[in-house]
C-alpha positions as CSV (number, residue, x, y, z in Angstrom):
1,X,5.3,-4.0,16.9
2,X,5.4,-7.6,17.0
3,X,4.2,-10.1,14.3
4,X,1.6,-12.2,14.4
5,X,3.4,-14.9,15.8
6,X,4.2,-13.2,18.3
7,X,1.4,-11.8,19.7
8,X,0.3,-12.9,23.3
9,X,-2.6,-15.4,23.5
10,X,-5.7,-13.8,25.0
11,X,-8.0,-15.0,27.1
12,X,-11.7,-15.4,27.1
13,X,-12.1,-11.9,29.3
14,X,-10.3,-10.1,27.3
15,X,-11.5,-6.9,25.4
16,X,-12.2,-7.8,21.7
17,X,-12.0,-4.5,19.3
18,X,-13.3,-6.8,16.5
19,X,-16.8,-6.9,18.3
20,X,-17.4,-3.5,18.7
21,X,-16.1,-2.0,15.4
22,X,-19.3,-1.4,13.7
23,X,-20.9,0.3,16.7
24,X,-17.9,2.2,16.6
25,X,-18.0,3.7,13.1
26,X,-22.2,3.2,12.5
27,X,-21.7,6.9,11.8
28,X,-18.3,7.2,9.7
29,X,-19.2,5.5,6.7
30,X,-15.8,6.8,5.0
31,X,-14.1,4.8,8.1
32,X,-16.1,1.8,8.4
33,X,-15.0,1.2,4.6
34,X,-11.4,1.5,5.4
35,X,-12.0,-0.4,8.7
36,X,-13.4,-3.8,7.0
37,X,-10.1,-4.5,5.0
38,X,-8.0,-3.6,8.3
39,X,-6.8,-6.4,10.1
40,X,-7.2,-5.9,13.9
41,X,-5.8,-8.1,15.9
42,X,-4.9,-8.2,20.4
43,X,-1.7,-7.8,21.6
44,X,0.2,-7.3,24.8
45,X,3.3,-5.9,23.0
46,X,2.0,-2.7,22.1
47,X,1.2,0.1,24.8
48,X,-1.7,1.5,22.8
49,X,-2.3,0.6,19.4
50,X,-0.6,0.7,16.3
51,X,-0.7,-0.3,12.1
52,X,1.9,-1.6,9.9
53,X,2.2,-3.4,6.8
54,X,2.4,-7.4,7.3
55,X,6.1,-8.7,5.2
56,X,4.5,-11.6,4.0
57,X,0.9,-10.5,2.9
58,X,1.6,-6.9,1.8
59,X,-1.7,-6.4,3.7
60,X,-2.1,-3.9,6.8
61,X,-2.3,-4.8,10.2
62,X,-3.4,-2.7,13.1
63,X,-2.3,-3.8,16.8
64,X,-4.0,-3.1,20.0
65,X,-3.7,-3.8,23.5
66,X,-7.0,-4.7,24.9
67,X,-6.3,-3.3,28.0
68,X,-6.0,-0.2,26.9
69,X,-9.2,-0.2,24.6
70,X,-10.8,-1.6,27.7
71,X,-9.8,1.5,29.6
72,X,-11.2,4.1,27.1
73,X,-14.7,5.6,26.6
74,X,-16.8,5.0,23.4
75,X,-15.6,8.2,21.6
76,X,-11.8,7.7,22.7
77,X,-12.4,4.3,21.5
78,X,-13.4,6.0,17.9
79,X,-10.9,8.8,18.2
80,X,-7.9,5.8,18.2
81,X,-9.5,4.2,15.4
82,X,-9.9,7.2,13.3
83,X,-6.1,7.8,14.2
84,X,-4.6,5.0,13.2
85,X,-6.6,4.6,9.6
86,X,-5.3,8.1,9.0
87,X,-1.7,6.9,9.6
88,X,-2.8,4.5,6.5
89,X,-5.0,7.1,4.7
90,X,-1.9,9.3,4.8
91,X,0.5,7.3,3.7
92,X,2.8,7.7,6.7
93,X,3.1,3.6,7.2
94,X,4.3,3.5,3.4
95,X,6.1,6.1,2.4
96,X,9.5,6.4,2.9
97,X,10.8,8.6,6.2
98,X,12.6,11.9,5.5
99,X,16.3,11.9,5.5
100,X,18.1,12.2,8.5
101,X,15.7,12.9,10.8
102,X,14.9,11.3,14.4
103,X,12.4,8.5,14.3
104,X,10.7,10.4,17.7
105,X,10.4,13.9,15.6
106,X,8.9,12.2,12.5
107,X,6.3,10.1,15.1
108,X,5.4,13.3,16.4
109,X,4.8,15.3,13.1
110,X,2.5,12.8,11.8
111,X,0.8,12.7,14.9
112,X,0.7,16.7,14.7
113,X,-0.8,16.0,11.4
114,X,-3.8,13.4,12.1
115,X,-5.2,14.9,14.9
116,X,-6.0,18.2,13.7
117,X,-8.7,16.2,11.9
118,X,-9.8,14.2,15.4
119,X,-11.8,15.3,18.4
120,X,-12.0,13.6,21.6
121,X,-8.8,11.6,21.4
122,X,-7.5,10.2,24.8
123,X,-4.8,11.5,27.3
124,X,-1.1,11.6,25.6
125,X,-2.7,12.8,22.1
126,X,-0.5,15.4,20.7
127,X,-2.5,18.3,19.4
128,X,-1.6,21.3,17.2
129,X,-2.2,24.6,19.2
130,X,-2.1,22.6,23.0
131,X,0.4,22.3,25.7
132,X,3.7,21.9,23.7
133,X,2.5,22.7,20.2
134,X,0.3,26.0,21.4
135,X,2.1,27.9,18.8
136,X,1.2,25.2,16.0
137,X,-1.8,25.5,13.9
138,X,-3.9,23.0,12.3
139,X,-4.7,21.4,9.8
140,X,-0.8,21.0,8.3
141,X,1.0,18.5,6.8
142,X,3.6,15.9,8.8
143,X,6.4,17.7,6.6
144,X,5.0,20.9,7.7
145,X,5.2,19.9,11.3
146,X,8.6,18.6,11.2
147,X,10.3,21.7,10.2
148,X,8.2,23.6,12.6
149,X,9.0,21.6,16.1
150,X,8.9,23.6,18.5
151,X,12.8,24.2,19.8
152,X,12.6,22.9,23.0
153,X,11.7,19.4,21.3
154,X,14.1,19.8,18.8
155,X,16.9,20.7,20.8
156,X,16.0,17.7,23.7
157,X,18.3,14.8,24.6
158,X,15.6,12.3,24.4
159,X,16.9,9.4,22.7
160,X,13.8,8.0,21.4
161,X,14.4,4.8,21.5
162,X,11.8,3.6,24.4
163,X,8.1,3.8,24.7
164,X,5.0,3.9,22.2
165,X,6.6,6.2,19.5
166,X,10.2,4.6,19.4
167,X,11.2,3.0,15.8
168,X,12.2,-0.2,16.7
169,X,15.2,-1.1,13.8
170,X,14.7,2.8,13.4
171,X,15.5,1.6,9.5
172,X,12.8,2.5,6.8
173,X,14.2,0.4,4.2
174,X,17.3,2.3,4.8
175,X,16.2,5.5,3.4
176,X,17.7,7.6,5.9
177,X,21.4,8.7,6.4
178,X,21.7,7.7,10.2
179,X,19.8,5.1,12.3
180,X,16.9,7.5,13.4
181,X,16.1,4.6,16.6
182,X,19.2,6.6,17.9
183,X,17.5,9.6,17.7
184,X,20.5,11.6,18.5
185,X,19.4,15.4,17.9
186,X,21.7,17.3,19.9
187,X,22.4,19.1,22.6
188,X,20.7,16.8,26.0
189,X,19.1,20.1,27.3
190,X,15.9,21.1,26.4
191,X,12.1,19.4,27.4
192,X,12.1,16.0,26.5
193,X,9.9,15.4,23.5
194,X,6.8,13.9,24.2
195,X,5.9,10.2,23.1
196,X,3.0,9.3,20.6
197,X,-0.1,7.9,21.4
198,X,0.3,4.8,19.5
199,X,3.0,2.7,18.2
200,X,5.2,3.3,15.3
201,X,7.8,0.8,15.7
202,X,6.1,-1.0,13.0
203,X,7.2,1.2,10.4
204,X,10.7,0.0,9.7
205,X,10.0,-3.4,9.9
206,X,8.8,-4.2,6.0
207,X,11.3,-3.6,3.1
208,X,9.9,-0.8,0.9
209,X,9.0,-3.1,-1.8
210,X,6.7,-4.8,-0.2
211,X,5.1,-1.3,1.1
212,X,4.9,0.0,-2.4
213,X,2.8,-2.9,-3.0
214,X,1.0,-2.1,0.5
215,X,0.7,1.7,-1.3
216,X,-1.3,0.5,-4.3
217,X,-3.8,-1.4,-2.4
218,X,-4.6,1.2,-0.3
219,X,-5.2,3.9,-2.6
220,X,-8.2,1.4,-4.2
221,X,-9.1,1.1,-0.8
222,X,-9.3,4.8,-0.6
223,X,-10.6,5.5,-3.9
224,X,-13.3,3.1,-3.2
225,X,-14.4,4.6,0.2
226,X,-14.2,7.4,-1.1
227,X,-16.4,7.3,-3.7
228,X,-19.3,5.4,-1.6
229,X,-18.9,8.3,0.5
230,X,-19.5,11.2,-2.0
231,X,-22.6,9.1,-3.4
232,X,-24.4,8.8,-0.1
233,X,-23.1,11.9,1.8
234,X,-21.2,9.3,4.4
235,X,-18.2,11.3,5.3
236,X,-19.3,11.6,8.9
237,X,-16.9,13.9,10.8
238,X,-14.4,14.1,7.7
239,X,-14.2,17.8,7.4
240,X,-14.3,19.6,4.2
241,X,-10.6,20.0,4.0
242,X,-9.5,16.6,4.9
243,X,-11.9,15.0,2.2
244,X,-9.9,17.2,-0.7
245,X,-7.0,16.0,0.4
246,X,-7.8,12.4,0.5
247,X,-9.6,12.9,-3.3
248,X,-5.9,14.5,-4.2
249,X,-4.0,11.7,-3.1
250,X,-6.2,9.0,-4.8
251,X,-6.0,11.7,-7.8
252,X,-1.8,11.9,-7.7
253,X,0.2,10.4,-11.0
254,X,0.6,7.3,-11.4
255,X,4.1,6.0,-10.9
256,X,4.1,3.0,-13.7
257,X,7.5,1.5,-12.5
258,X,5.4,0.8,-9.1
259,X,2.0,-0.3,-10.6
260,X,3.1,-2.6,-12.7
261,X,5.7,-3.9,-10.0
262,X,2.6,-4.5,-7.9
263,X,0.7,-6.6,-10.4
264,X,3.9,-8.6,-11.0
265,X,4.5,-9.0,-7.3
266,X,0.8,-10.3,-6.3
267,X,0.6,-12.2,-9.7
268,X,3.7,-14.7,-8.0
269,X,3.4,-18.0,-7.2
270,X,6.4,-20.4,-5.4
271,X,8.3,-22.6,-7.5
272,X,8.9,-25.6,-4.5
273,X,11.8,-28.3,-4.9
274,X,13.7,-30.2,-2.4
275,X,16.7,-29.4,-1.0
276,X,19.6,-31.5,0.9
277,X,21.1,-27.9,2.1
278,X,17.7,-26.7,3.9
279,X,17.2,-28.5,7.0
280,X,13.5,-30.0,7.3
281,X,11.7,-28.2,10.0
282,X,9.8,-31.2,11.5
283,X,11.9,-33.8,10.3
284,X,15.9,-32.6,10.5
285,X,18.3,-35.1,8.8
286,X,15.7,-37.3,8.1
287,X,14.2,-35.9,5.1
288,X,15.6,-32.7,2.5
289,X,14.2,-29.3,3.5
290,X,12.3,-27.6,0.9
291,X,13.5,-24.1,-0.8
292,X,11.2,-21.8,-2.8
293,X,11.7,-19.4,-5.4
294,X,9.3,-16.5,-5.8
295,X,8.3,-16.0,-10.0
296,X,5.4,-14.6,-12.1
297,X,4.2,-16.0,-15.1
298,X,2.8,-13.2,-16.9
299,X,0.6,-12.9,-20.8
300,X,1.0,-9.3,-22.1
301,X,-1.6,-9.2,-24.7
302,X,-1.0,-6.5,-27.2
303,X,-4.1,-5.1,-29.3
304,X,-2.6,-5.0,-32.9
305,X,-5.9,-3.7,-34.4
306,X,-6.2,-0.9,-37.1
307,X,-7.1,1.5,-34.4
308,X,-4.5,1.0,-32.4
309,X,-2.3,3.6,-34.5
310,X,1.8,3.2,-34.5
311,X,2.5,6.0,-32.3
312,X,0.0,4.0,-29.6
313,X,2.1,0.8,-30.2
314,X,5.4,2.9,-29.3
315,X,4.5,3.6,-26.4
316,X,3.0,0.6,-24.8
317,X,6.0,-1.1,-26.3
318,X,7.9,1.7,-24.1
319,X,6.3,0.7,-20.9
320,X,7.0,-2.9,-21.3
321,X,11.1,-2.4,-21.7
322,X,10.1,-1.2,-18.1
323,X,8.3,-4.3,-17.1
324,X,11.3,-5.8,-18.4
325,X,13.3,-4.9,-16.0
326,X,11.1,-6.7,-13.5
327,X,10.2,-9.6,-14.7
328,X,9.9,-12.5,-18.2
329,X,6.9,-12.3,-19.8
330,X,5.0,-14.1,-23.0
331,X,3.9,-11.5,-25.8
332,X,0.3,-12.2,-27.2
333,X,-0.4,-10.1,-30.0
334,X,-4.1,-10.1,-31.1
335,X,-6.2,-8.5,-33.1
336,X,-9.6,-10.3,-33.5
337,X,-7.8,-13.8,-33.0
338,X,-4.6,-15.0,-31.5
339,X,-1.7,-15.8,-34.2
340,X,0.5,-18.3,-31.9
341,X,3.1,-18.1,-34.5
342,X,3.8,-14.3,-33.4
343,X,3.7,-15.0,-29.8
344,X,7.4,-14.8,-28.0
345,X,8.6,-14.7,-25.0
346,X,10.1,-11.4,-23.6
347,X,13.2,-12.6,-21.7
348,X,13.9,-10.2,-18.6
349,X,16.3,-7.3,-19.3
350,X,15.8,-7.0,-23.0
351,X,15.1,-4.4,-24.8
352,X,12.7,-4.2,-27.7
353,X,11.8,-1.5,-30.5
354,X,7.8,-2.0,-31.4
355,X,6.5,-3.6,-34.2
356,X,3.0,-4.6,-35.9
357,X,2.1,-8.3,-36.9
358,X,-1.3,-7.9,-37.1
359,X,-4.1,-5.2,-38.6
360,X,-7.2,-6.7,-38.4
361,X,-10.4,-5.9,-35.8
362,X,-10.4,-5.8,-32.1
363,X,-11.8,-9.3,-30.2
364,X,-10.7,-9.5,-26.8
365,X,-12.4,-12.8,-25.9
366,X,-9.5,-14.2,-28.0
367,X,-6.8,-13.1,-26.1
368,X,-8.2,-14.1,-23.1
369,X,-9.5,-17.6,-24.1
370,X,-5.8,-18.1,-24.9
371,X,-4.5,-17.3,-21.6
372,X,-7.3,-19.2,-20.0
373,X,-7.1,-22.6,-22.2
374,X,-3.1,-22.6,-20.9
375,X,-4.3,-22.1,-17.4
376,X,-0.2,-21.5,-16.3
377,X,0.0,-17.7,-16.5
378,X,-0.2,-16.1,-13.2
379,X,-1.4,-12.4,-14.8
380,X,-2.7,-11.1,-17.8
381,X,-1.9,-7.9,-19.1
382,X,-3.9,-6.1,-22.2
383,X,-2.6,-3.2,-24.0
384,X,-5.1,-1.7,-26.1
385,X,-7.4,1.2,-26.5
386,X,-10.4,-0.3,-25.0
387,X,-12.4,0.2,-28.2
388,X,-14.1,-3.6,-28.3
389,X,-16.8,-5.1,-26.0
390,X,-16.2,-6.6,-23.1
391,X,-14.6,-10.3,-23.0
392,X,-15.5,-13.4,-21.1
393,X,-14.1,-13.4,-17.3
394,X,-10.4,-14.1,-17.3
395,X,-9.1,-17.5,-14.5
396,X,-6.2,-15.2,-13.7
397,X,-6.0,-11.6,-12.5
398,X,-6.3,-9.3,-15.2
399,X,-5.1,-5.4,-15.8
400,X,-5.8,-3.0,-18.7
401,X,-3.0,-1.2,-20.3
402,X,-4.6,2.3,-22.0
403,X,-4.0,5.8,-23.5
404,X,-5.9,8.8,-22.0
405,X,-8.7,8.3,-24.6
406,X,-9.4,4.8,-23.8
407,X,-9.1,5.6,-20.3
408,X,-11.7,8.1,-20.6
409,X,-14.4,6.9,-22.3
410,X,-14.0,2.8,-22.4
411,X,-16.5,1.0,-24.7
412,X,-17.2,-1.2,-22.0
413,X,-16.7,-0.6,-18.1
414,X,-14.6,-3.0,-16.0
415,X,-14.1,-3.2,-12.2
416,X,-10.3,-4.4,-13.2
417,X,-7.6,-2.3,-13.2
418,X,-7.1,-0.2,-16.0
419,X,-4.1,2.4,-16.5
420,X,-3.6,5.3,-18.7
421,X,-0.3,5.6,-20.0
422,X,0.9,9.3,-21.0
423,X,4.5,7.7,-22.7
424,X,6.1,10.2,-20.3
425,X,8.9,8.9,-18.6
């Protein structure tokens, strides 16, 4: 998996998946949602066709060789598609790899795993209960397939470092114990394992930060399609099965350390100054390089109303010695107005017991007129129990901070974020 850089320049012949898409997925509603914030682009450097998270943009990518695409009929065409936004649906190009296991075994349990749900996939799909995996049922999970492999595979030589299913750096953020790219499993007798049918090599190549950031986006991309596919009946071929799994996974708990990492890592901005040690890239040792440091200016807005009670305060005040940990932010307590002679700034790696300034009603126009009229903060953050009408759009990106009661029933509805916090944990 290359990035974009990288990728060979095509000419004006060549096959452009881009332009047949829609056709593609007129009747997978459920796909054509995940399809339009997927992007596709040509290469040469992939056999087949692949997805991985982009390093710089947190935003997924999906790889394919136009020649191949070329090659394949209409429903093949559909069968890779559905493939590889399963790899994302599942989580297999985010979550971390199992321990000590062979890059090759883990490309072909996932594989196992996706097309129990796909029909008419090309030749070199691997398929539960065919050739190989005759023995294998459907409709299992990856993890399930792993342990399972048949022994022939497991036992095989194959070194897995070659073809569509290799690993590339074989390093998943360096989750596992040994460098699965070597994929070293033994004895050298035995069938050699077969490849995938696309690219995985991608995998490996984005620290796990920056996929756990990848992970949040993608389950409101889920949750959306998801939901515009139970109003309207547009699952298409999504079987029964497959669609309660996919509502469980955009149903999971909520792992606060990586939400509010997320909204801290896309609220950054770069901090730019000139530096003699940096070389300038189009003018060396004629002018300073530049160097860049990544930060986030983030308002945490904290509703100090009379029905917030204490216990409430405790444990939002809870999950920001979490956000602590990650990053500085400015405190903005509120009740129906802003009293800027309580606001303070929460230096990163404190810790901080709660407290109540303020008892009044709730007004949460005030807040965010605050944050707006400053125009410097990168985020906004409001921790309150949603019992107020709705406030004035806020200049920055915005994310509401709840119990399970304000979660539930909201006085006002909001297509932002907003998070119920259980104090657990």
């Amino acid at each position: 998996m290359t990035t974009q850089q990288e990728t060979t320049v095509m000419d004006e012949q060549t096959f452009d998946l881009n332009m047949h898409t829609a056709k593609l997925l007129l009747e997978e509603p459920f796909f054509a949602s995940i399809s339009r914030r997927i992007d596709k682009r040509a290469s040469f450097s992939v056999p087949t066709a692949g997805v991985m998270v982009n390093p710089d943009s947190a935003q997924f990518e999906m790889l394919y060789n136009p020649e191949f695409f070329k090659a394949l009929t209409s429903k093949e065409r559909l069968a890779v598609l559905k493939h590889e936004f399963y790899h994302i649906i599942f989580k297999h190009v985010t979550d971390r790899m199992p321990d000590n296991v062979p890059m090759q075994h883990w490309n072909i349990a996932t594989d196992l795993a996706i097309n129990s749900h796909i029909d008419n996939l090309p030749e070199g799909g691997l398929i539960p209960g065919k050739d190989q995996f005759e023995d294998l049922p459907k409709g299992m999970s990856a993890e399930w397939y792993l342990a399972n492999l048949p022994e022939a595979i497991t036992q095989s030589g194959n070194d897995g470092d070659s073809g569509q299913g290799s690993s590339g750096d074989g390093s998943d953020g360096g989750s596992s114990g040994e460098n699965p790219g070597d994929g070293d499993s033994g004895a050298s007798s035995g069938t050699p394992a077969p490849e995938s049918l696309d690219d995985h090599s991608g995998w490996g190549k984005c620290p796990q930060e920056i996929k756990d950031i990848a992970s949040e986006r993608i389950k409101d991309i889920v949750k959306n399609a998801a939901q515009e596919a139970a109003s309207s009946n547009g699952w298409g071929s999504v079987s029964q099965s497959t669609r309660q799994k996919i509502m469980d996974s955009i149903k999971t708990v909520i792992d606060w350390r990586k939400v509010l990492r997320y909204f801290v890592k896309t609220s950054q901005r770069a901090n730019k100054s000139s530096s003699i040690k940096r070389i300038n890239r189009r003018f060396p040792y004629v002018h300073p390089g530049r160097k860049q440091a990544r930060v986030a200016k983030i308002a945490v807005s904290i509703d100090q109303s009379g029905s917030v009670s204490n216990e409430m305060l405790a444990m939002f005040f809870s999950e920001l010695n979490k956000l602590a940990e990650l990053a500085e932010f400015t405190v903005v307590p509120f009740d129906t107005k802003v009293d800027e002679s309580k606001i303070y700034v929460w230096k990163k790696g404190d810790k901080r017991k709660y407290e109540r300034v303020l008892s009044g009603g709730t007004c949460f126009n005030a807040p965010t007129e605050y944050v707006n009229q400053r125009g410097d903060f990168d985020g906004h953050i409001i921790l309150t129990d949603m019992y107020a009408p709705k406030p004035k759009p806020s200049k920055c990106q915005r994310m509401w901070l709840t119990d399970a009661d304000g979660y539930r029933q909201p006085y006002f509805n909001t297509s932002e974020k907003v998070i119920a916090v259980d104090g657990k944990g």
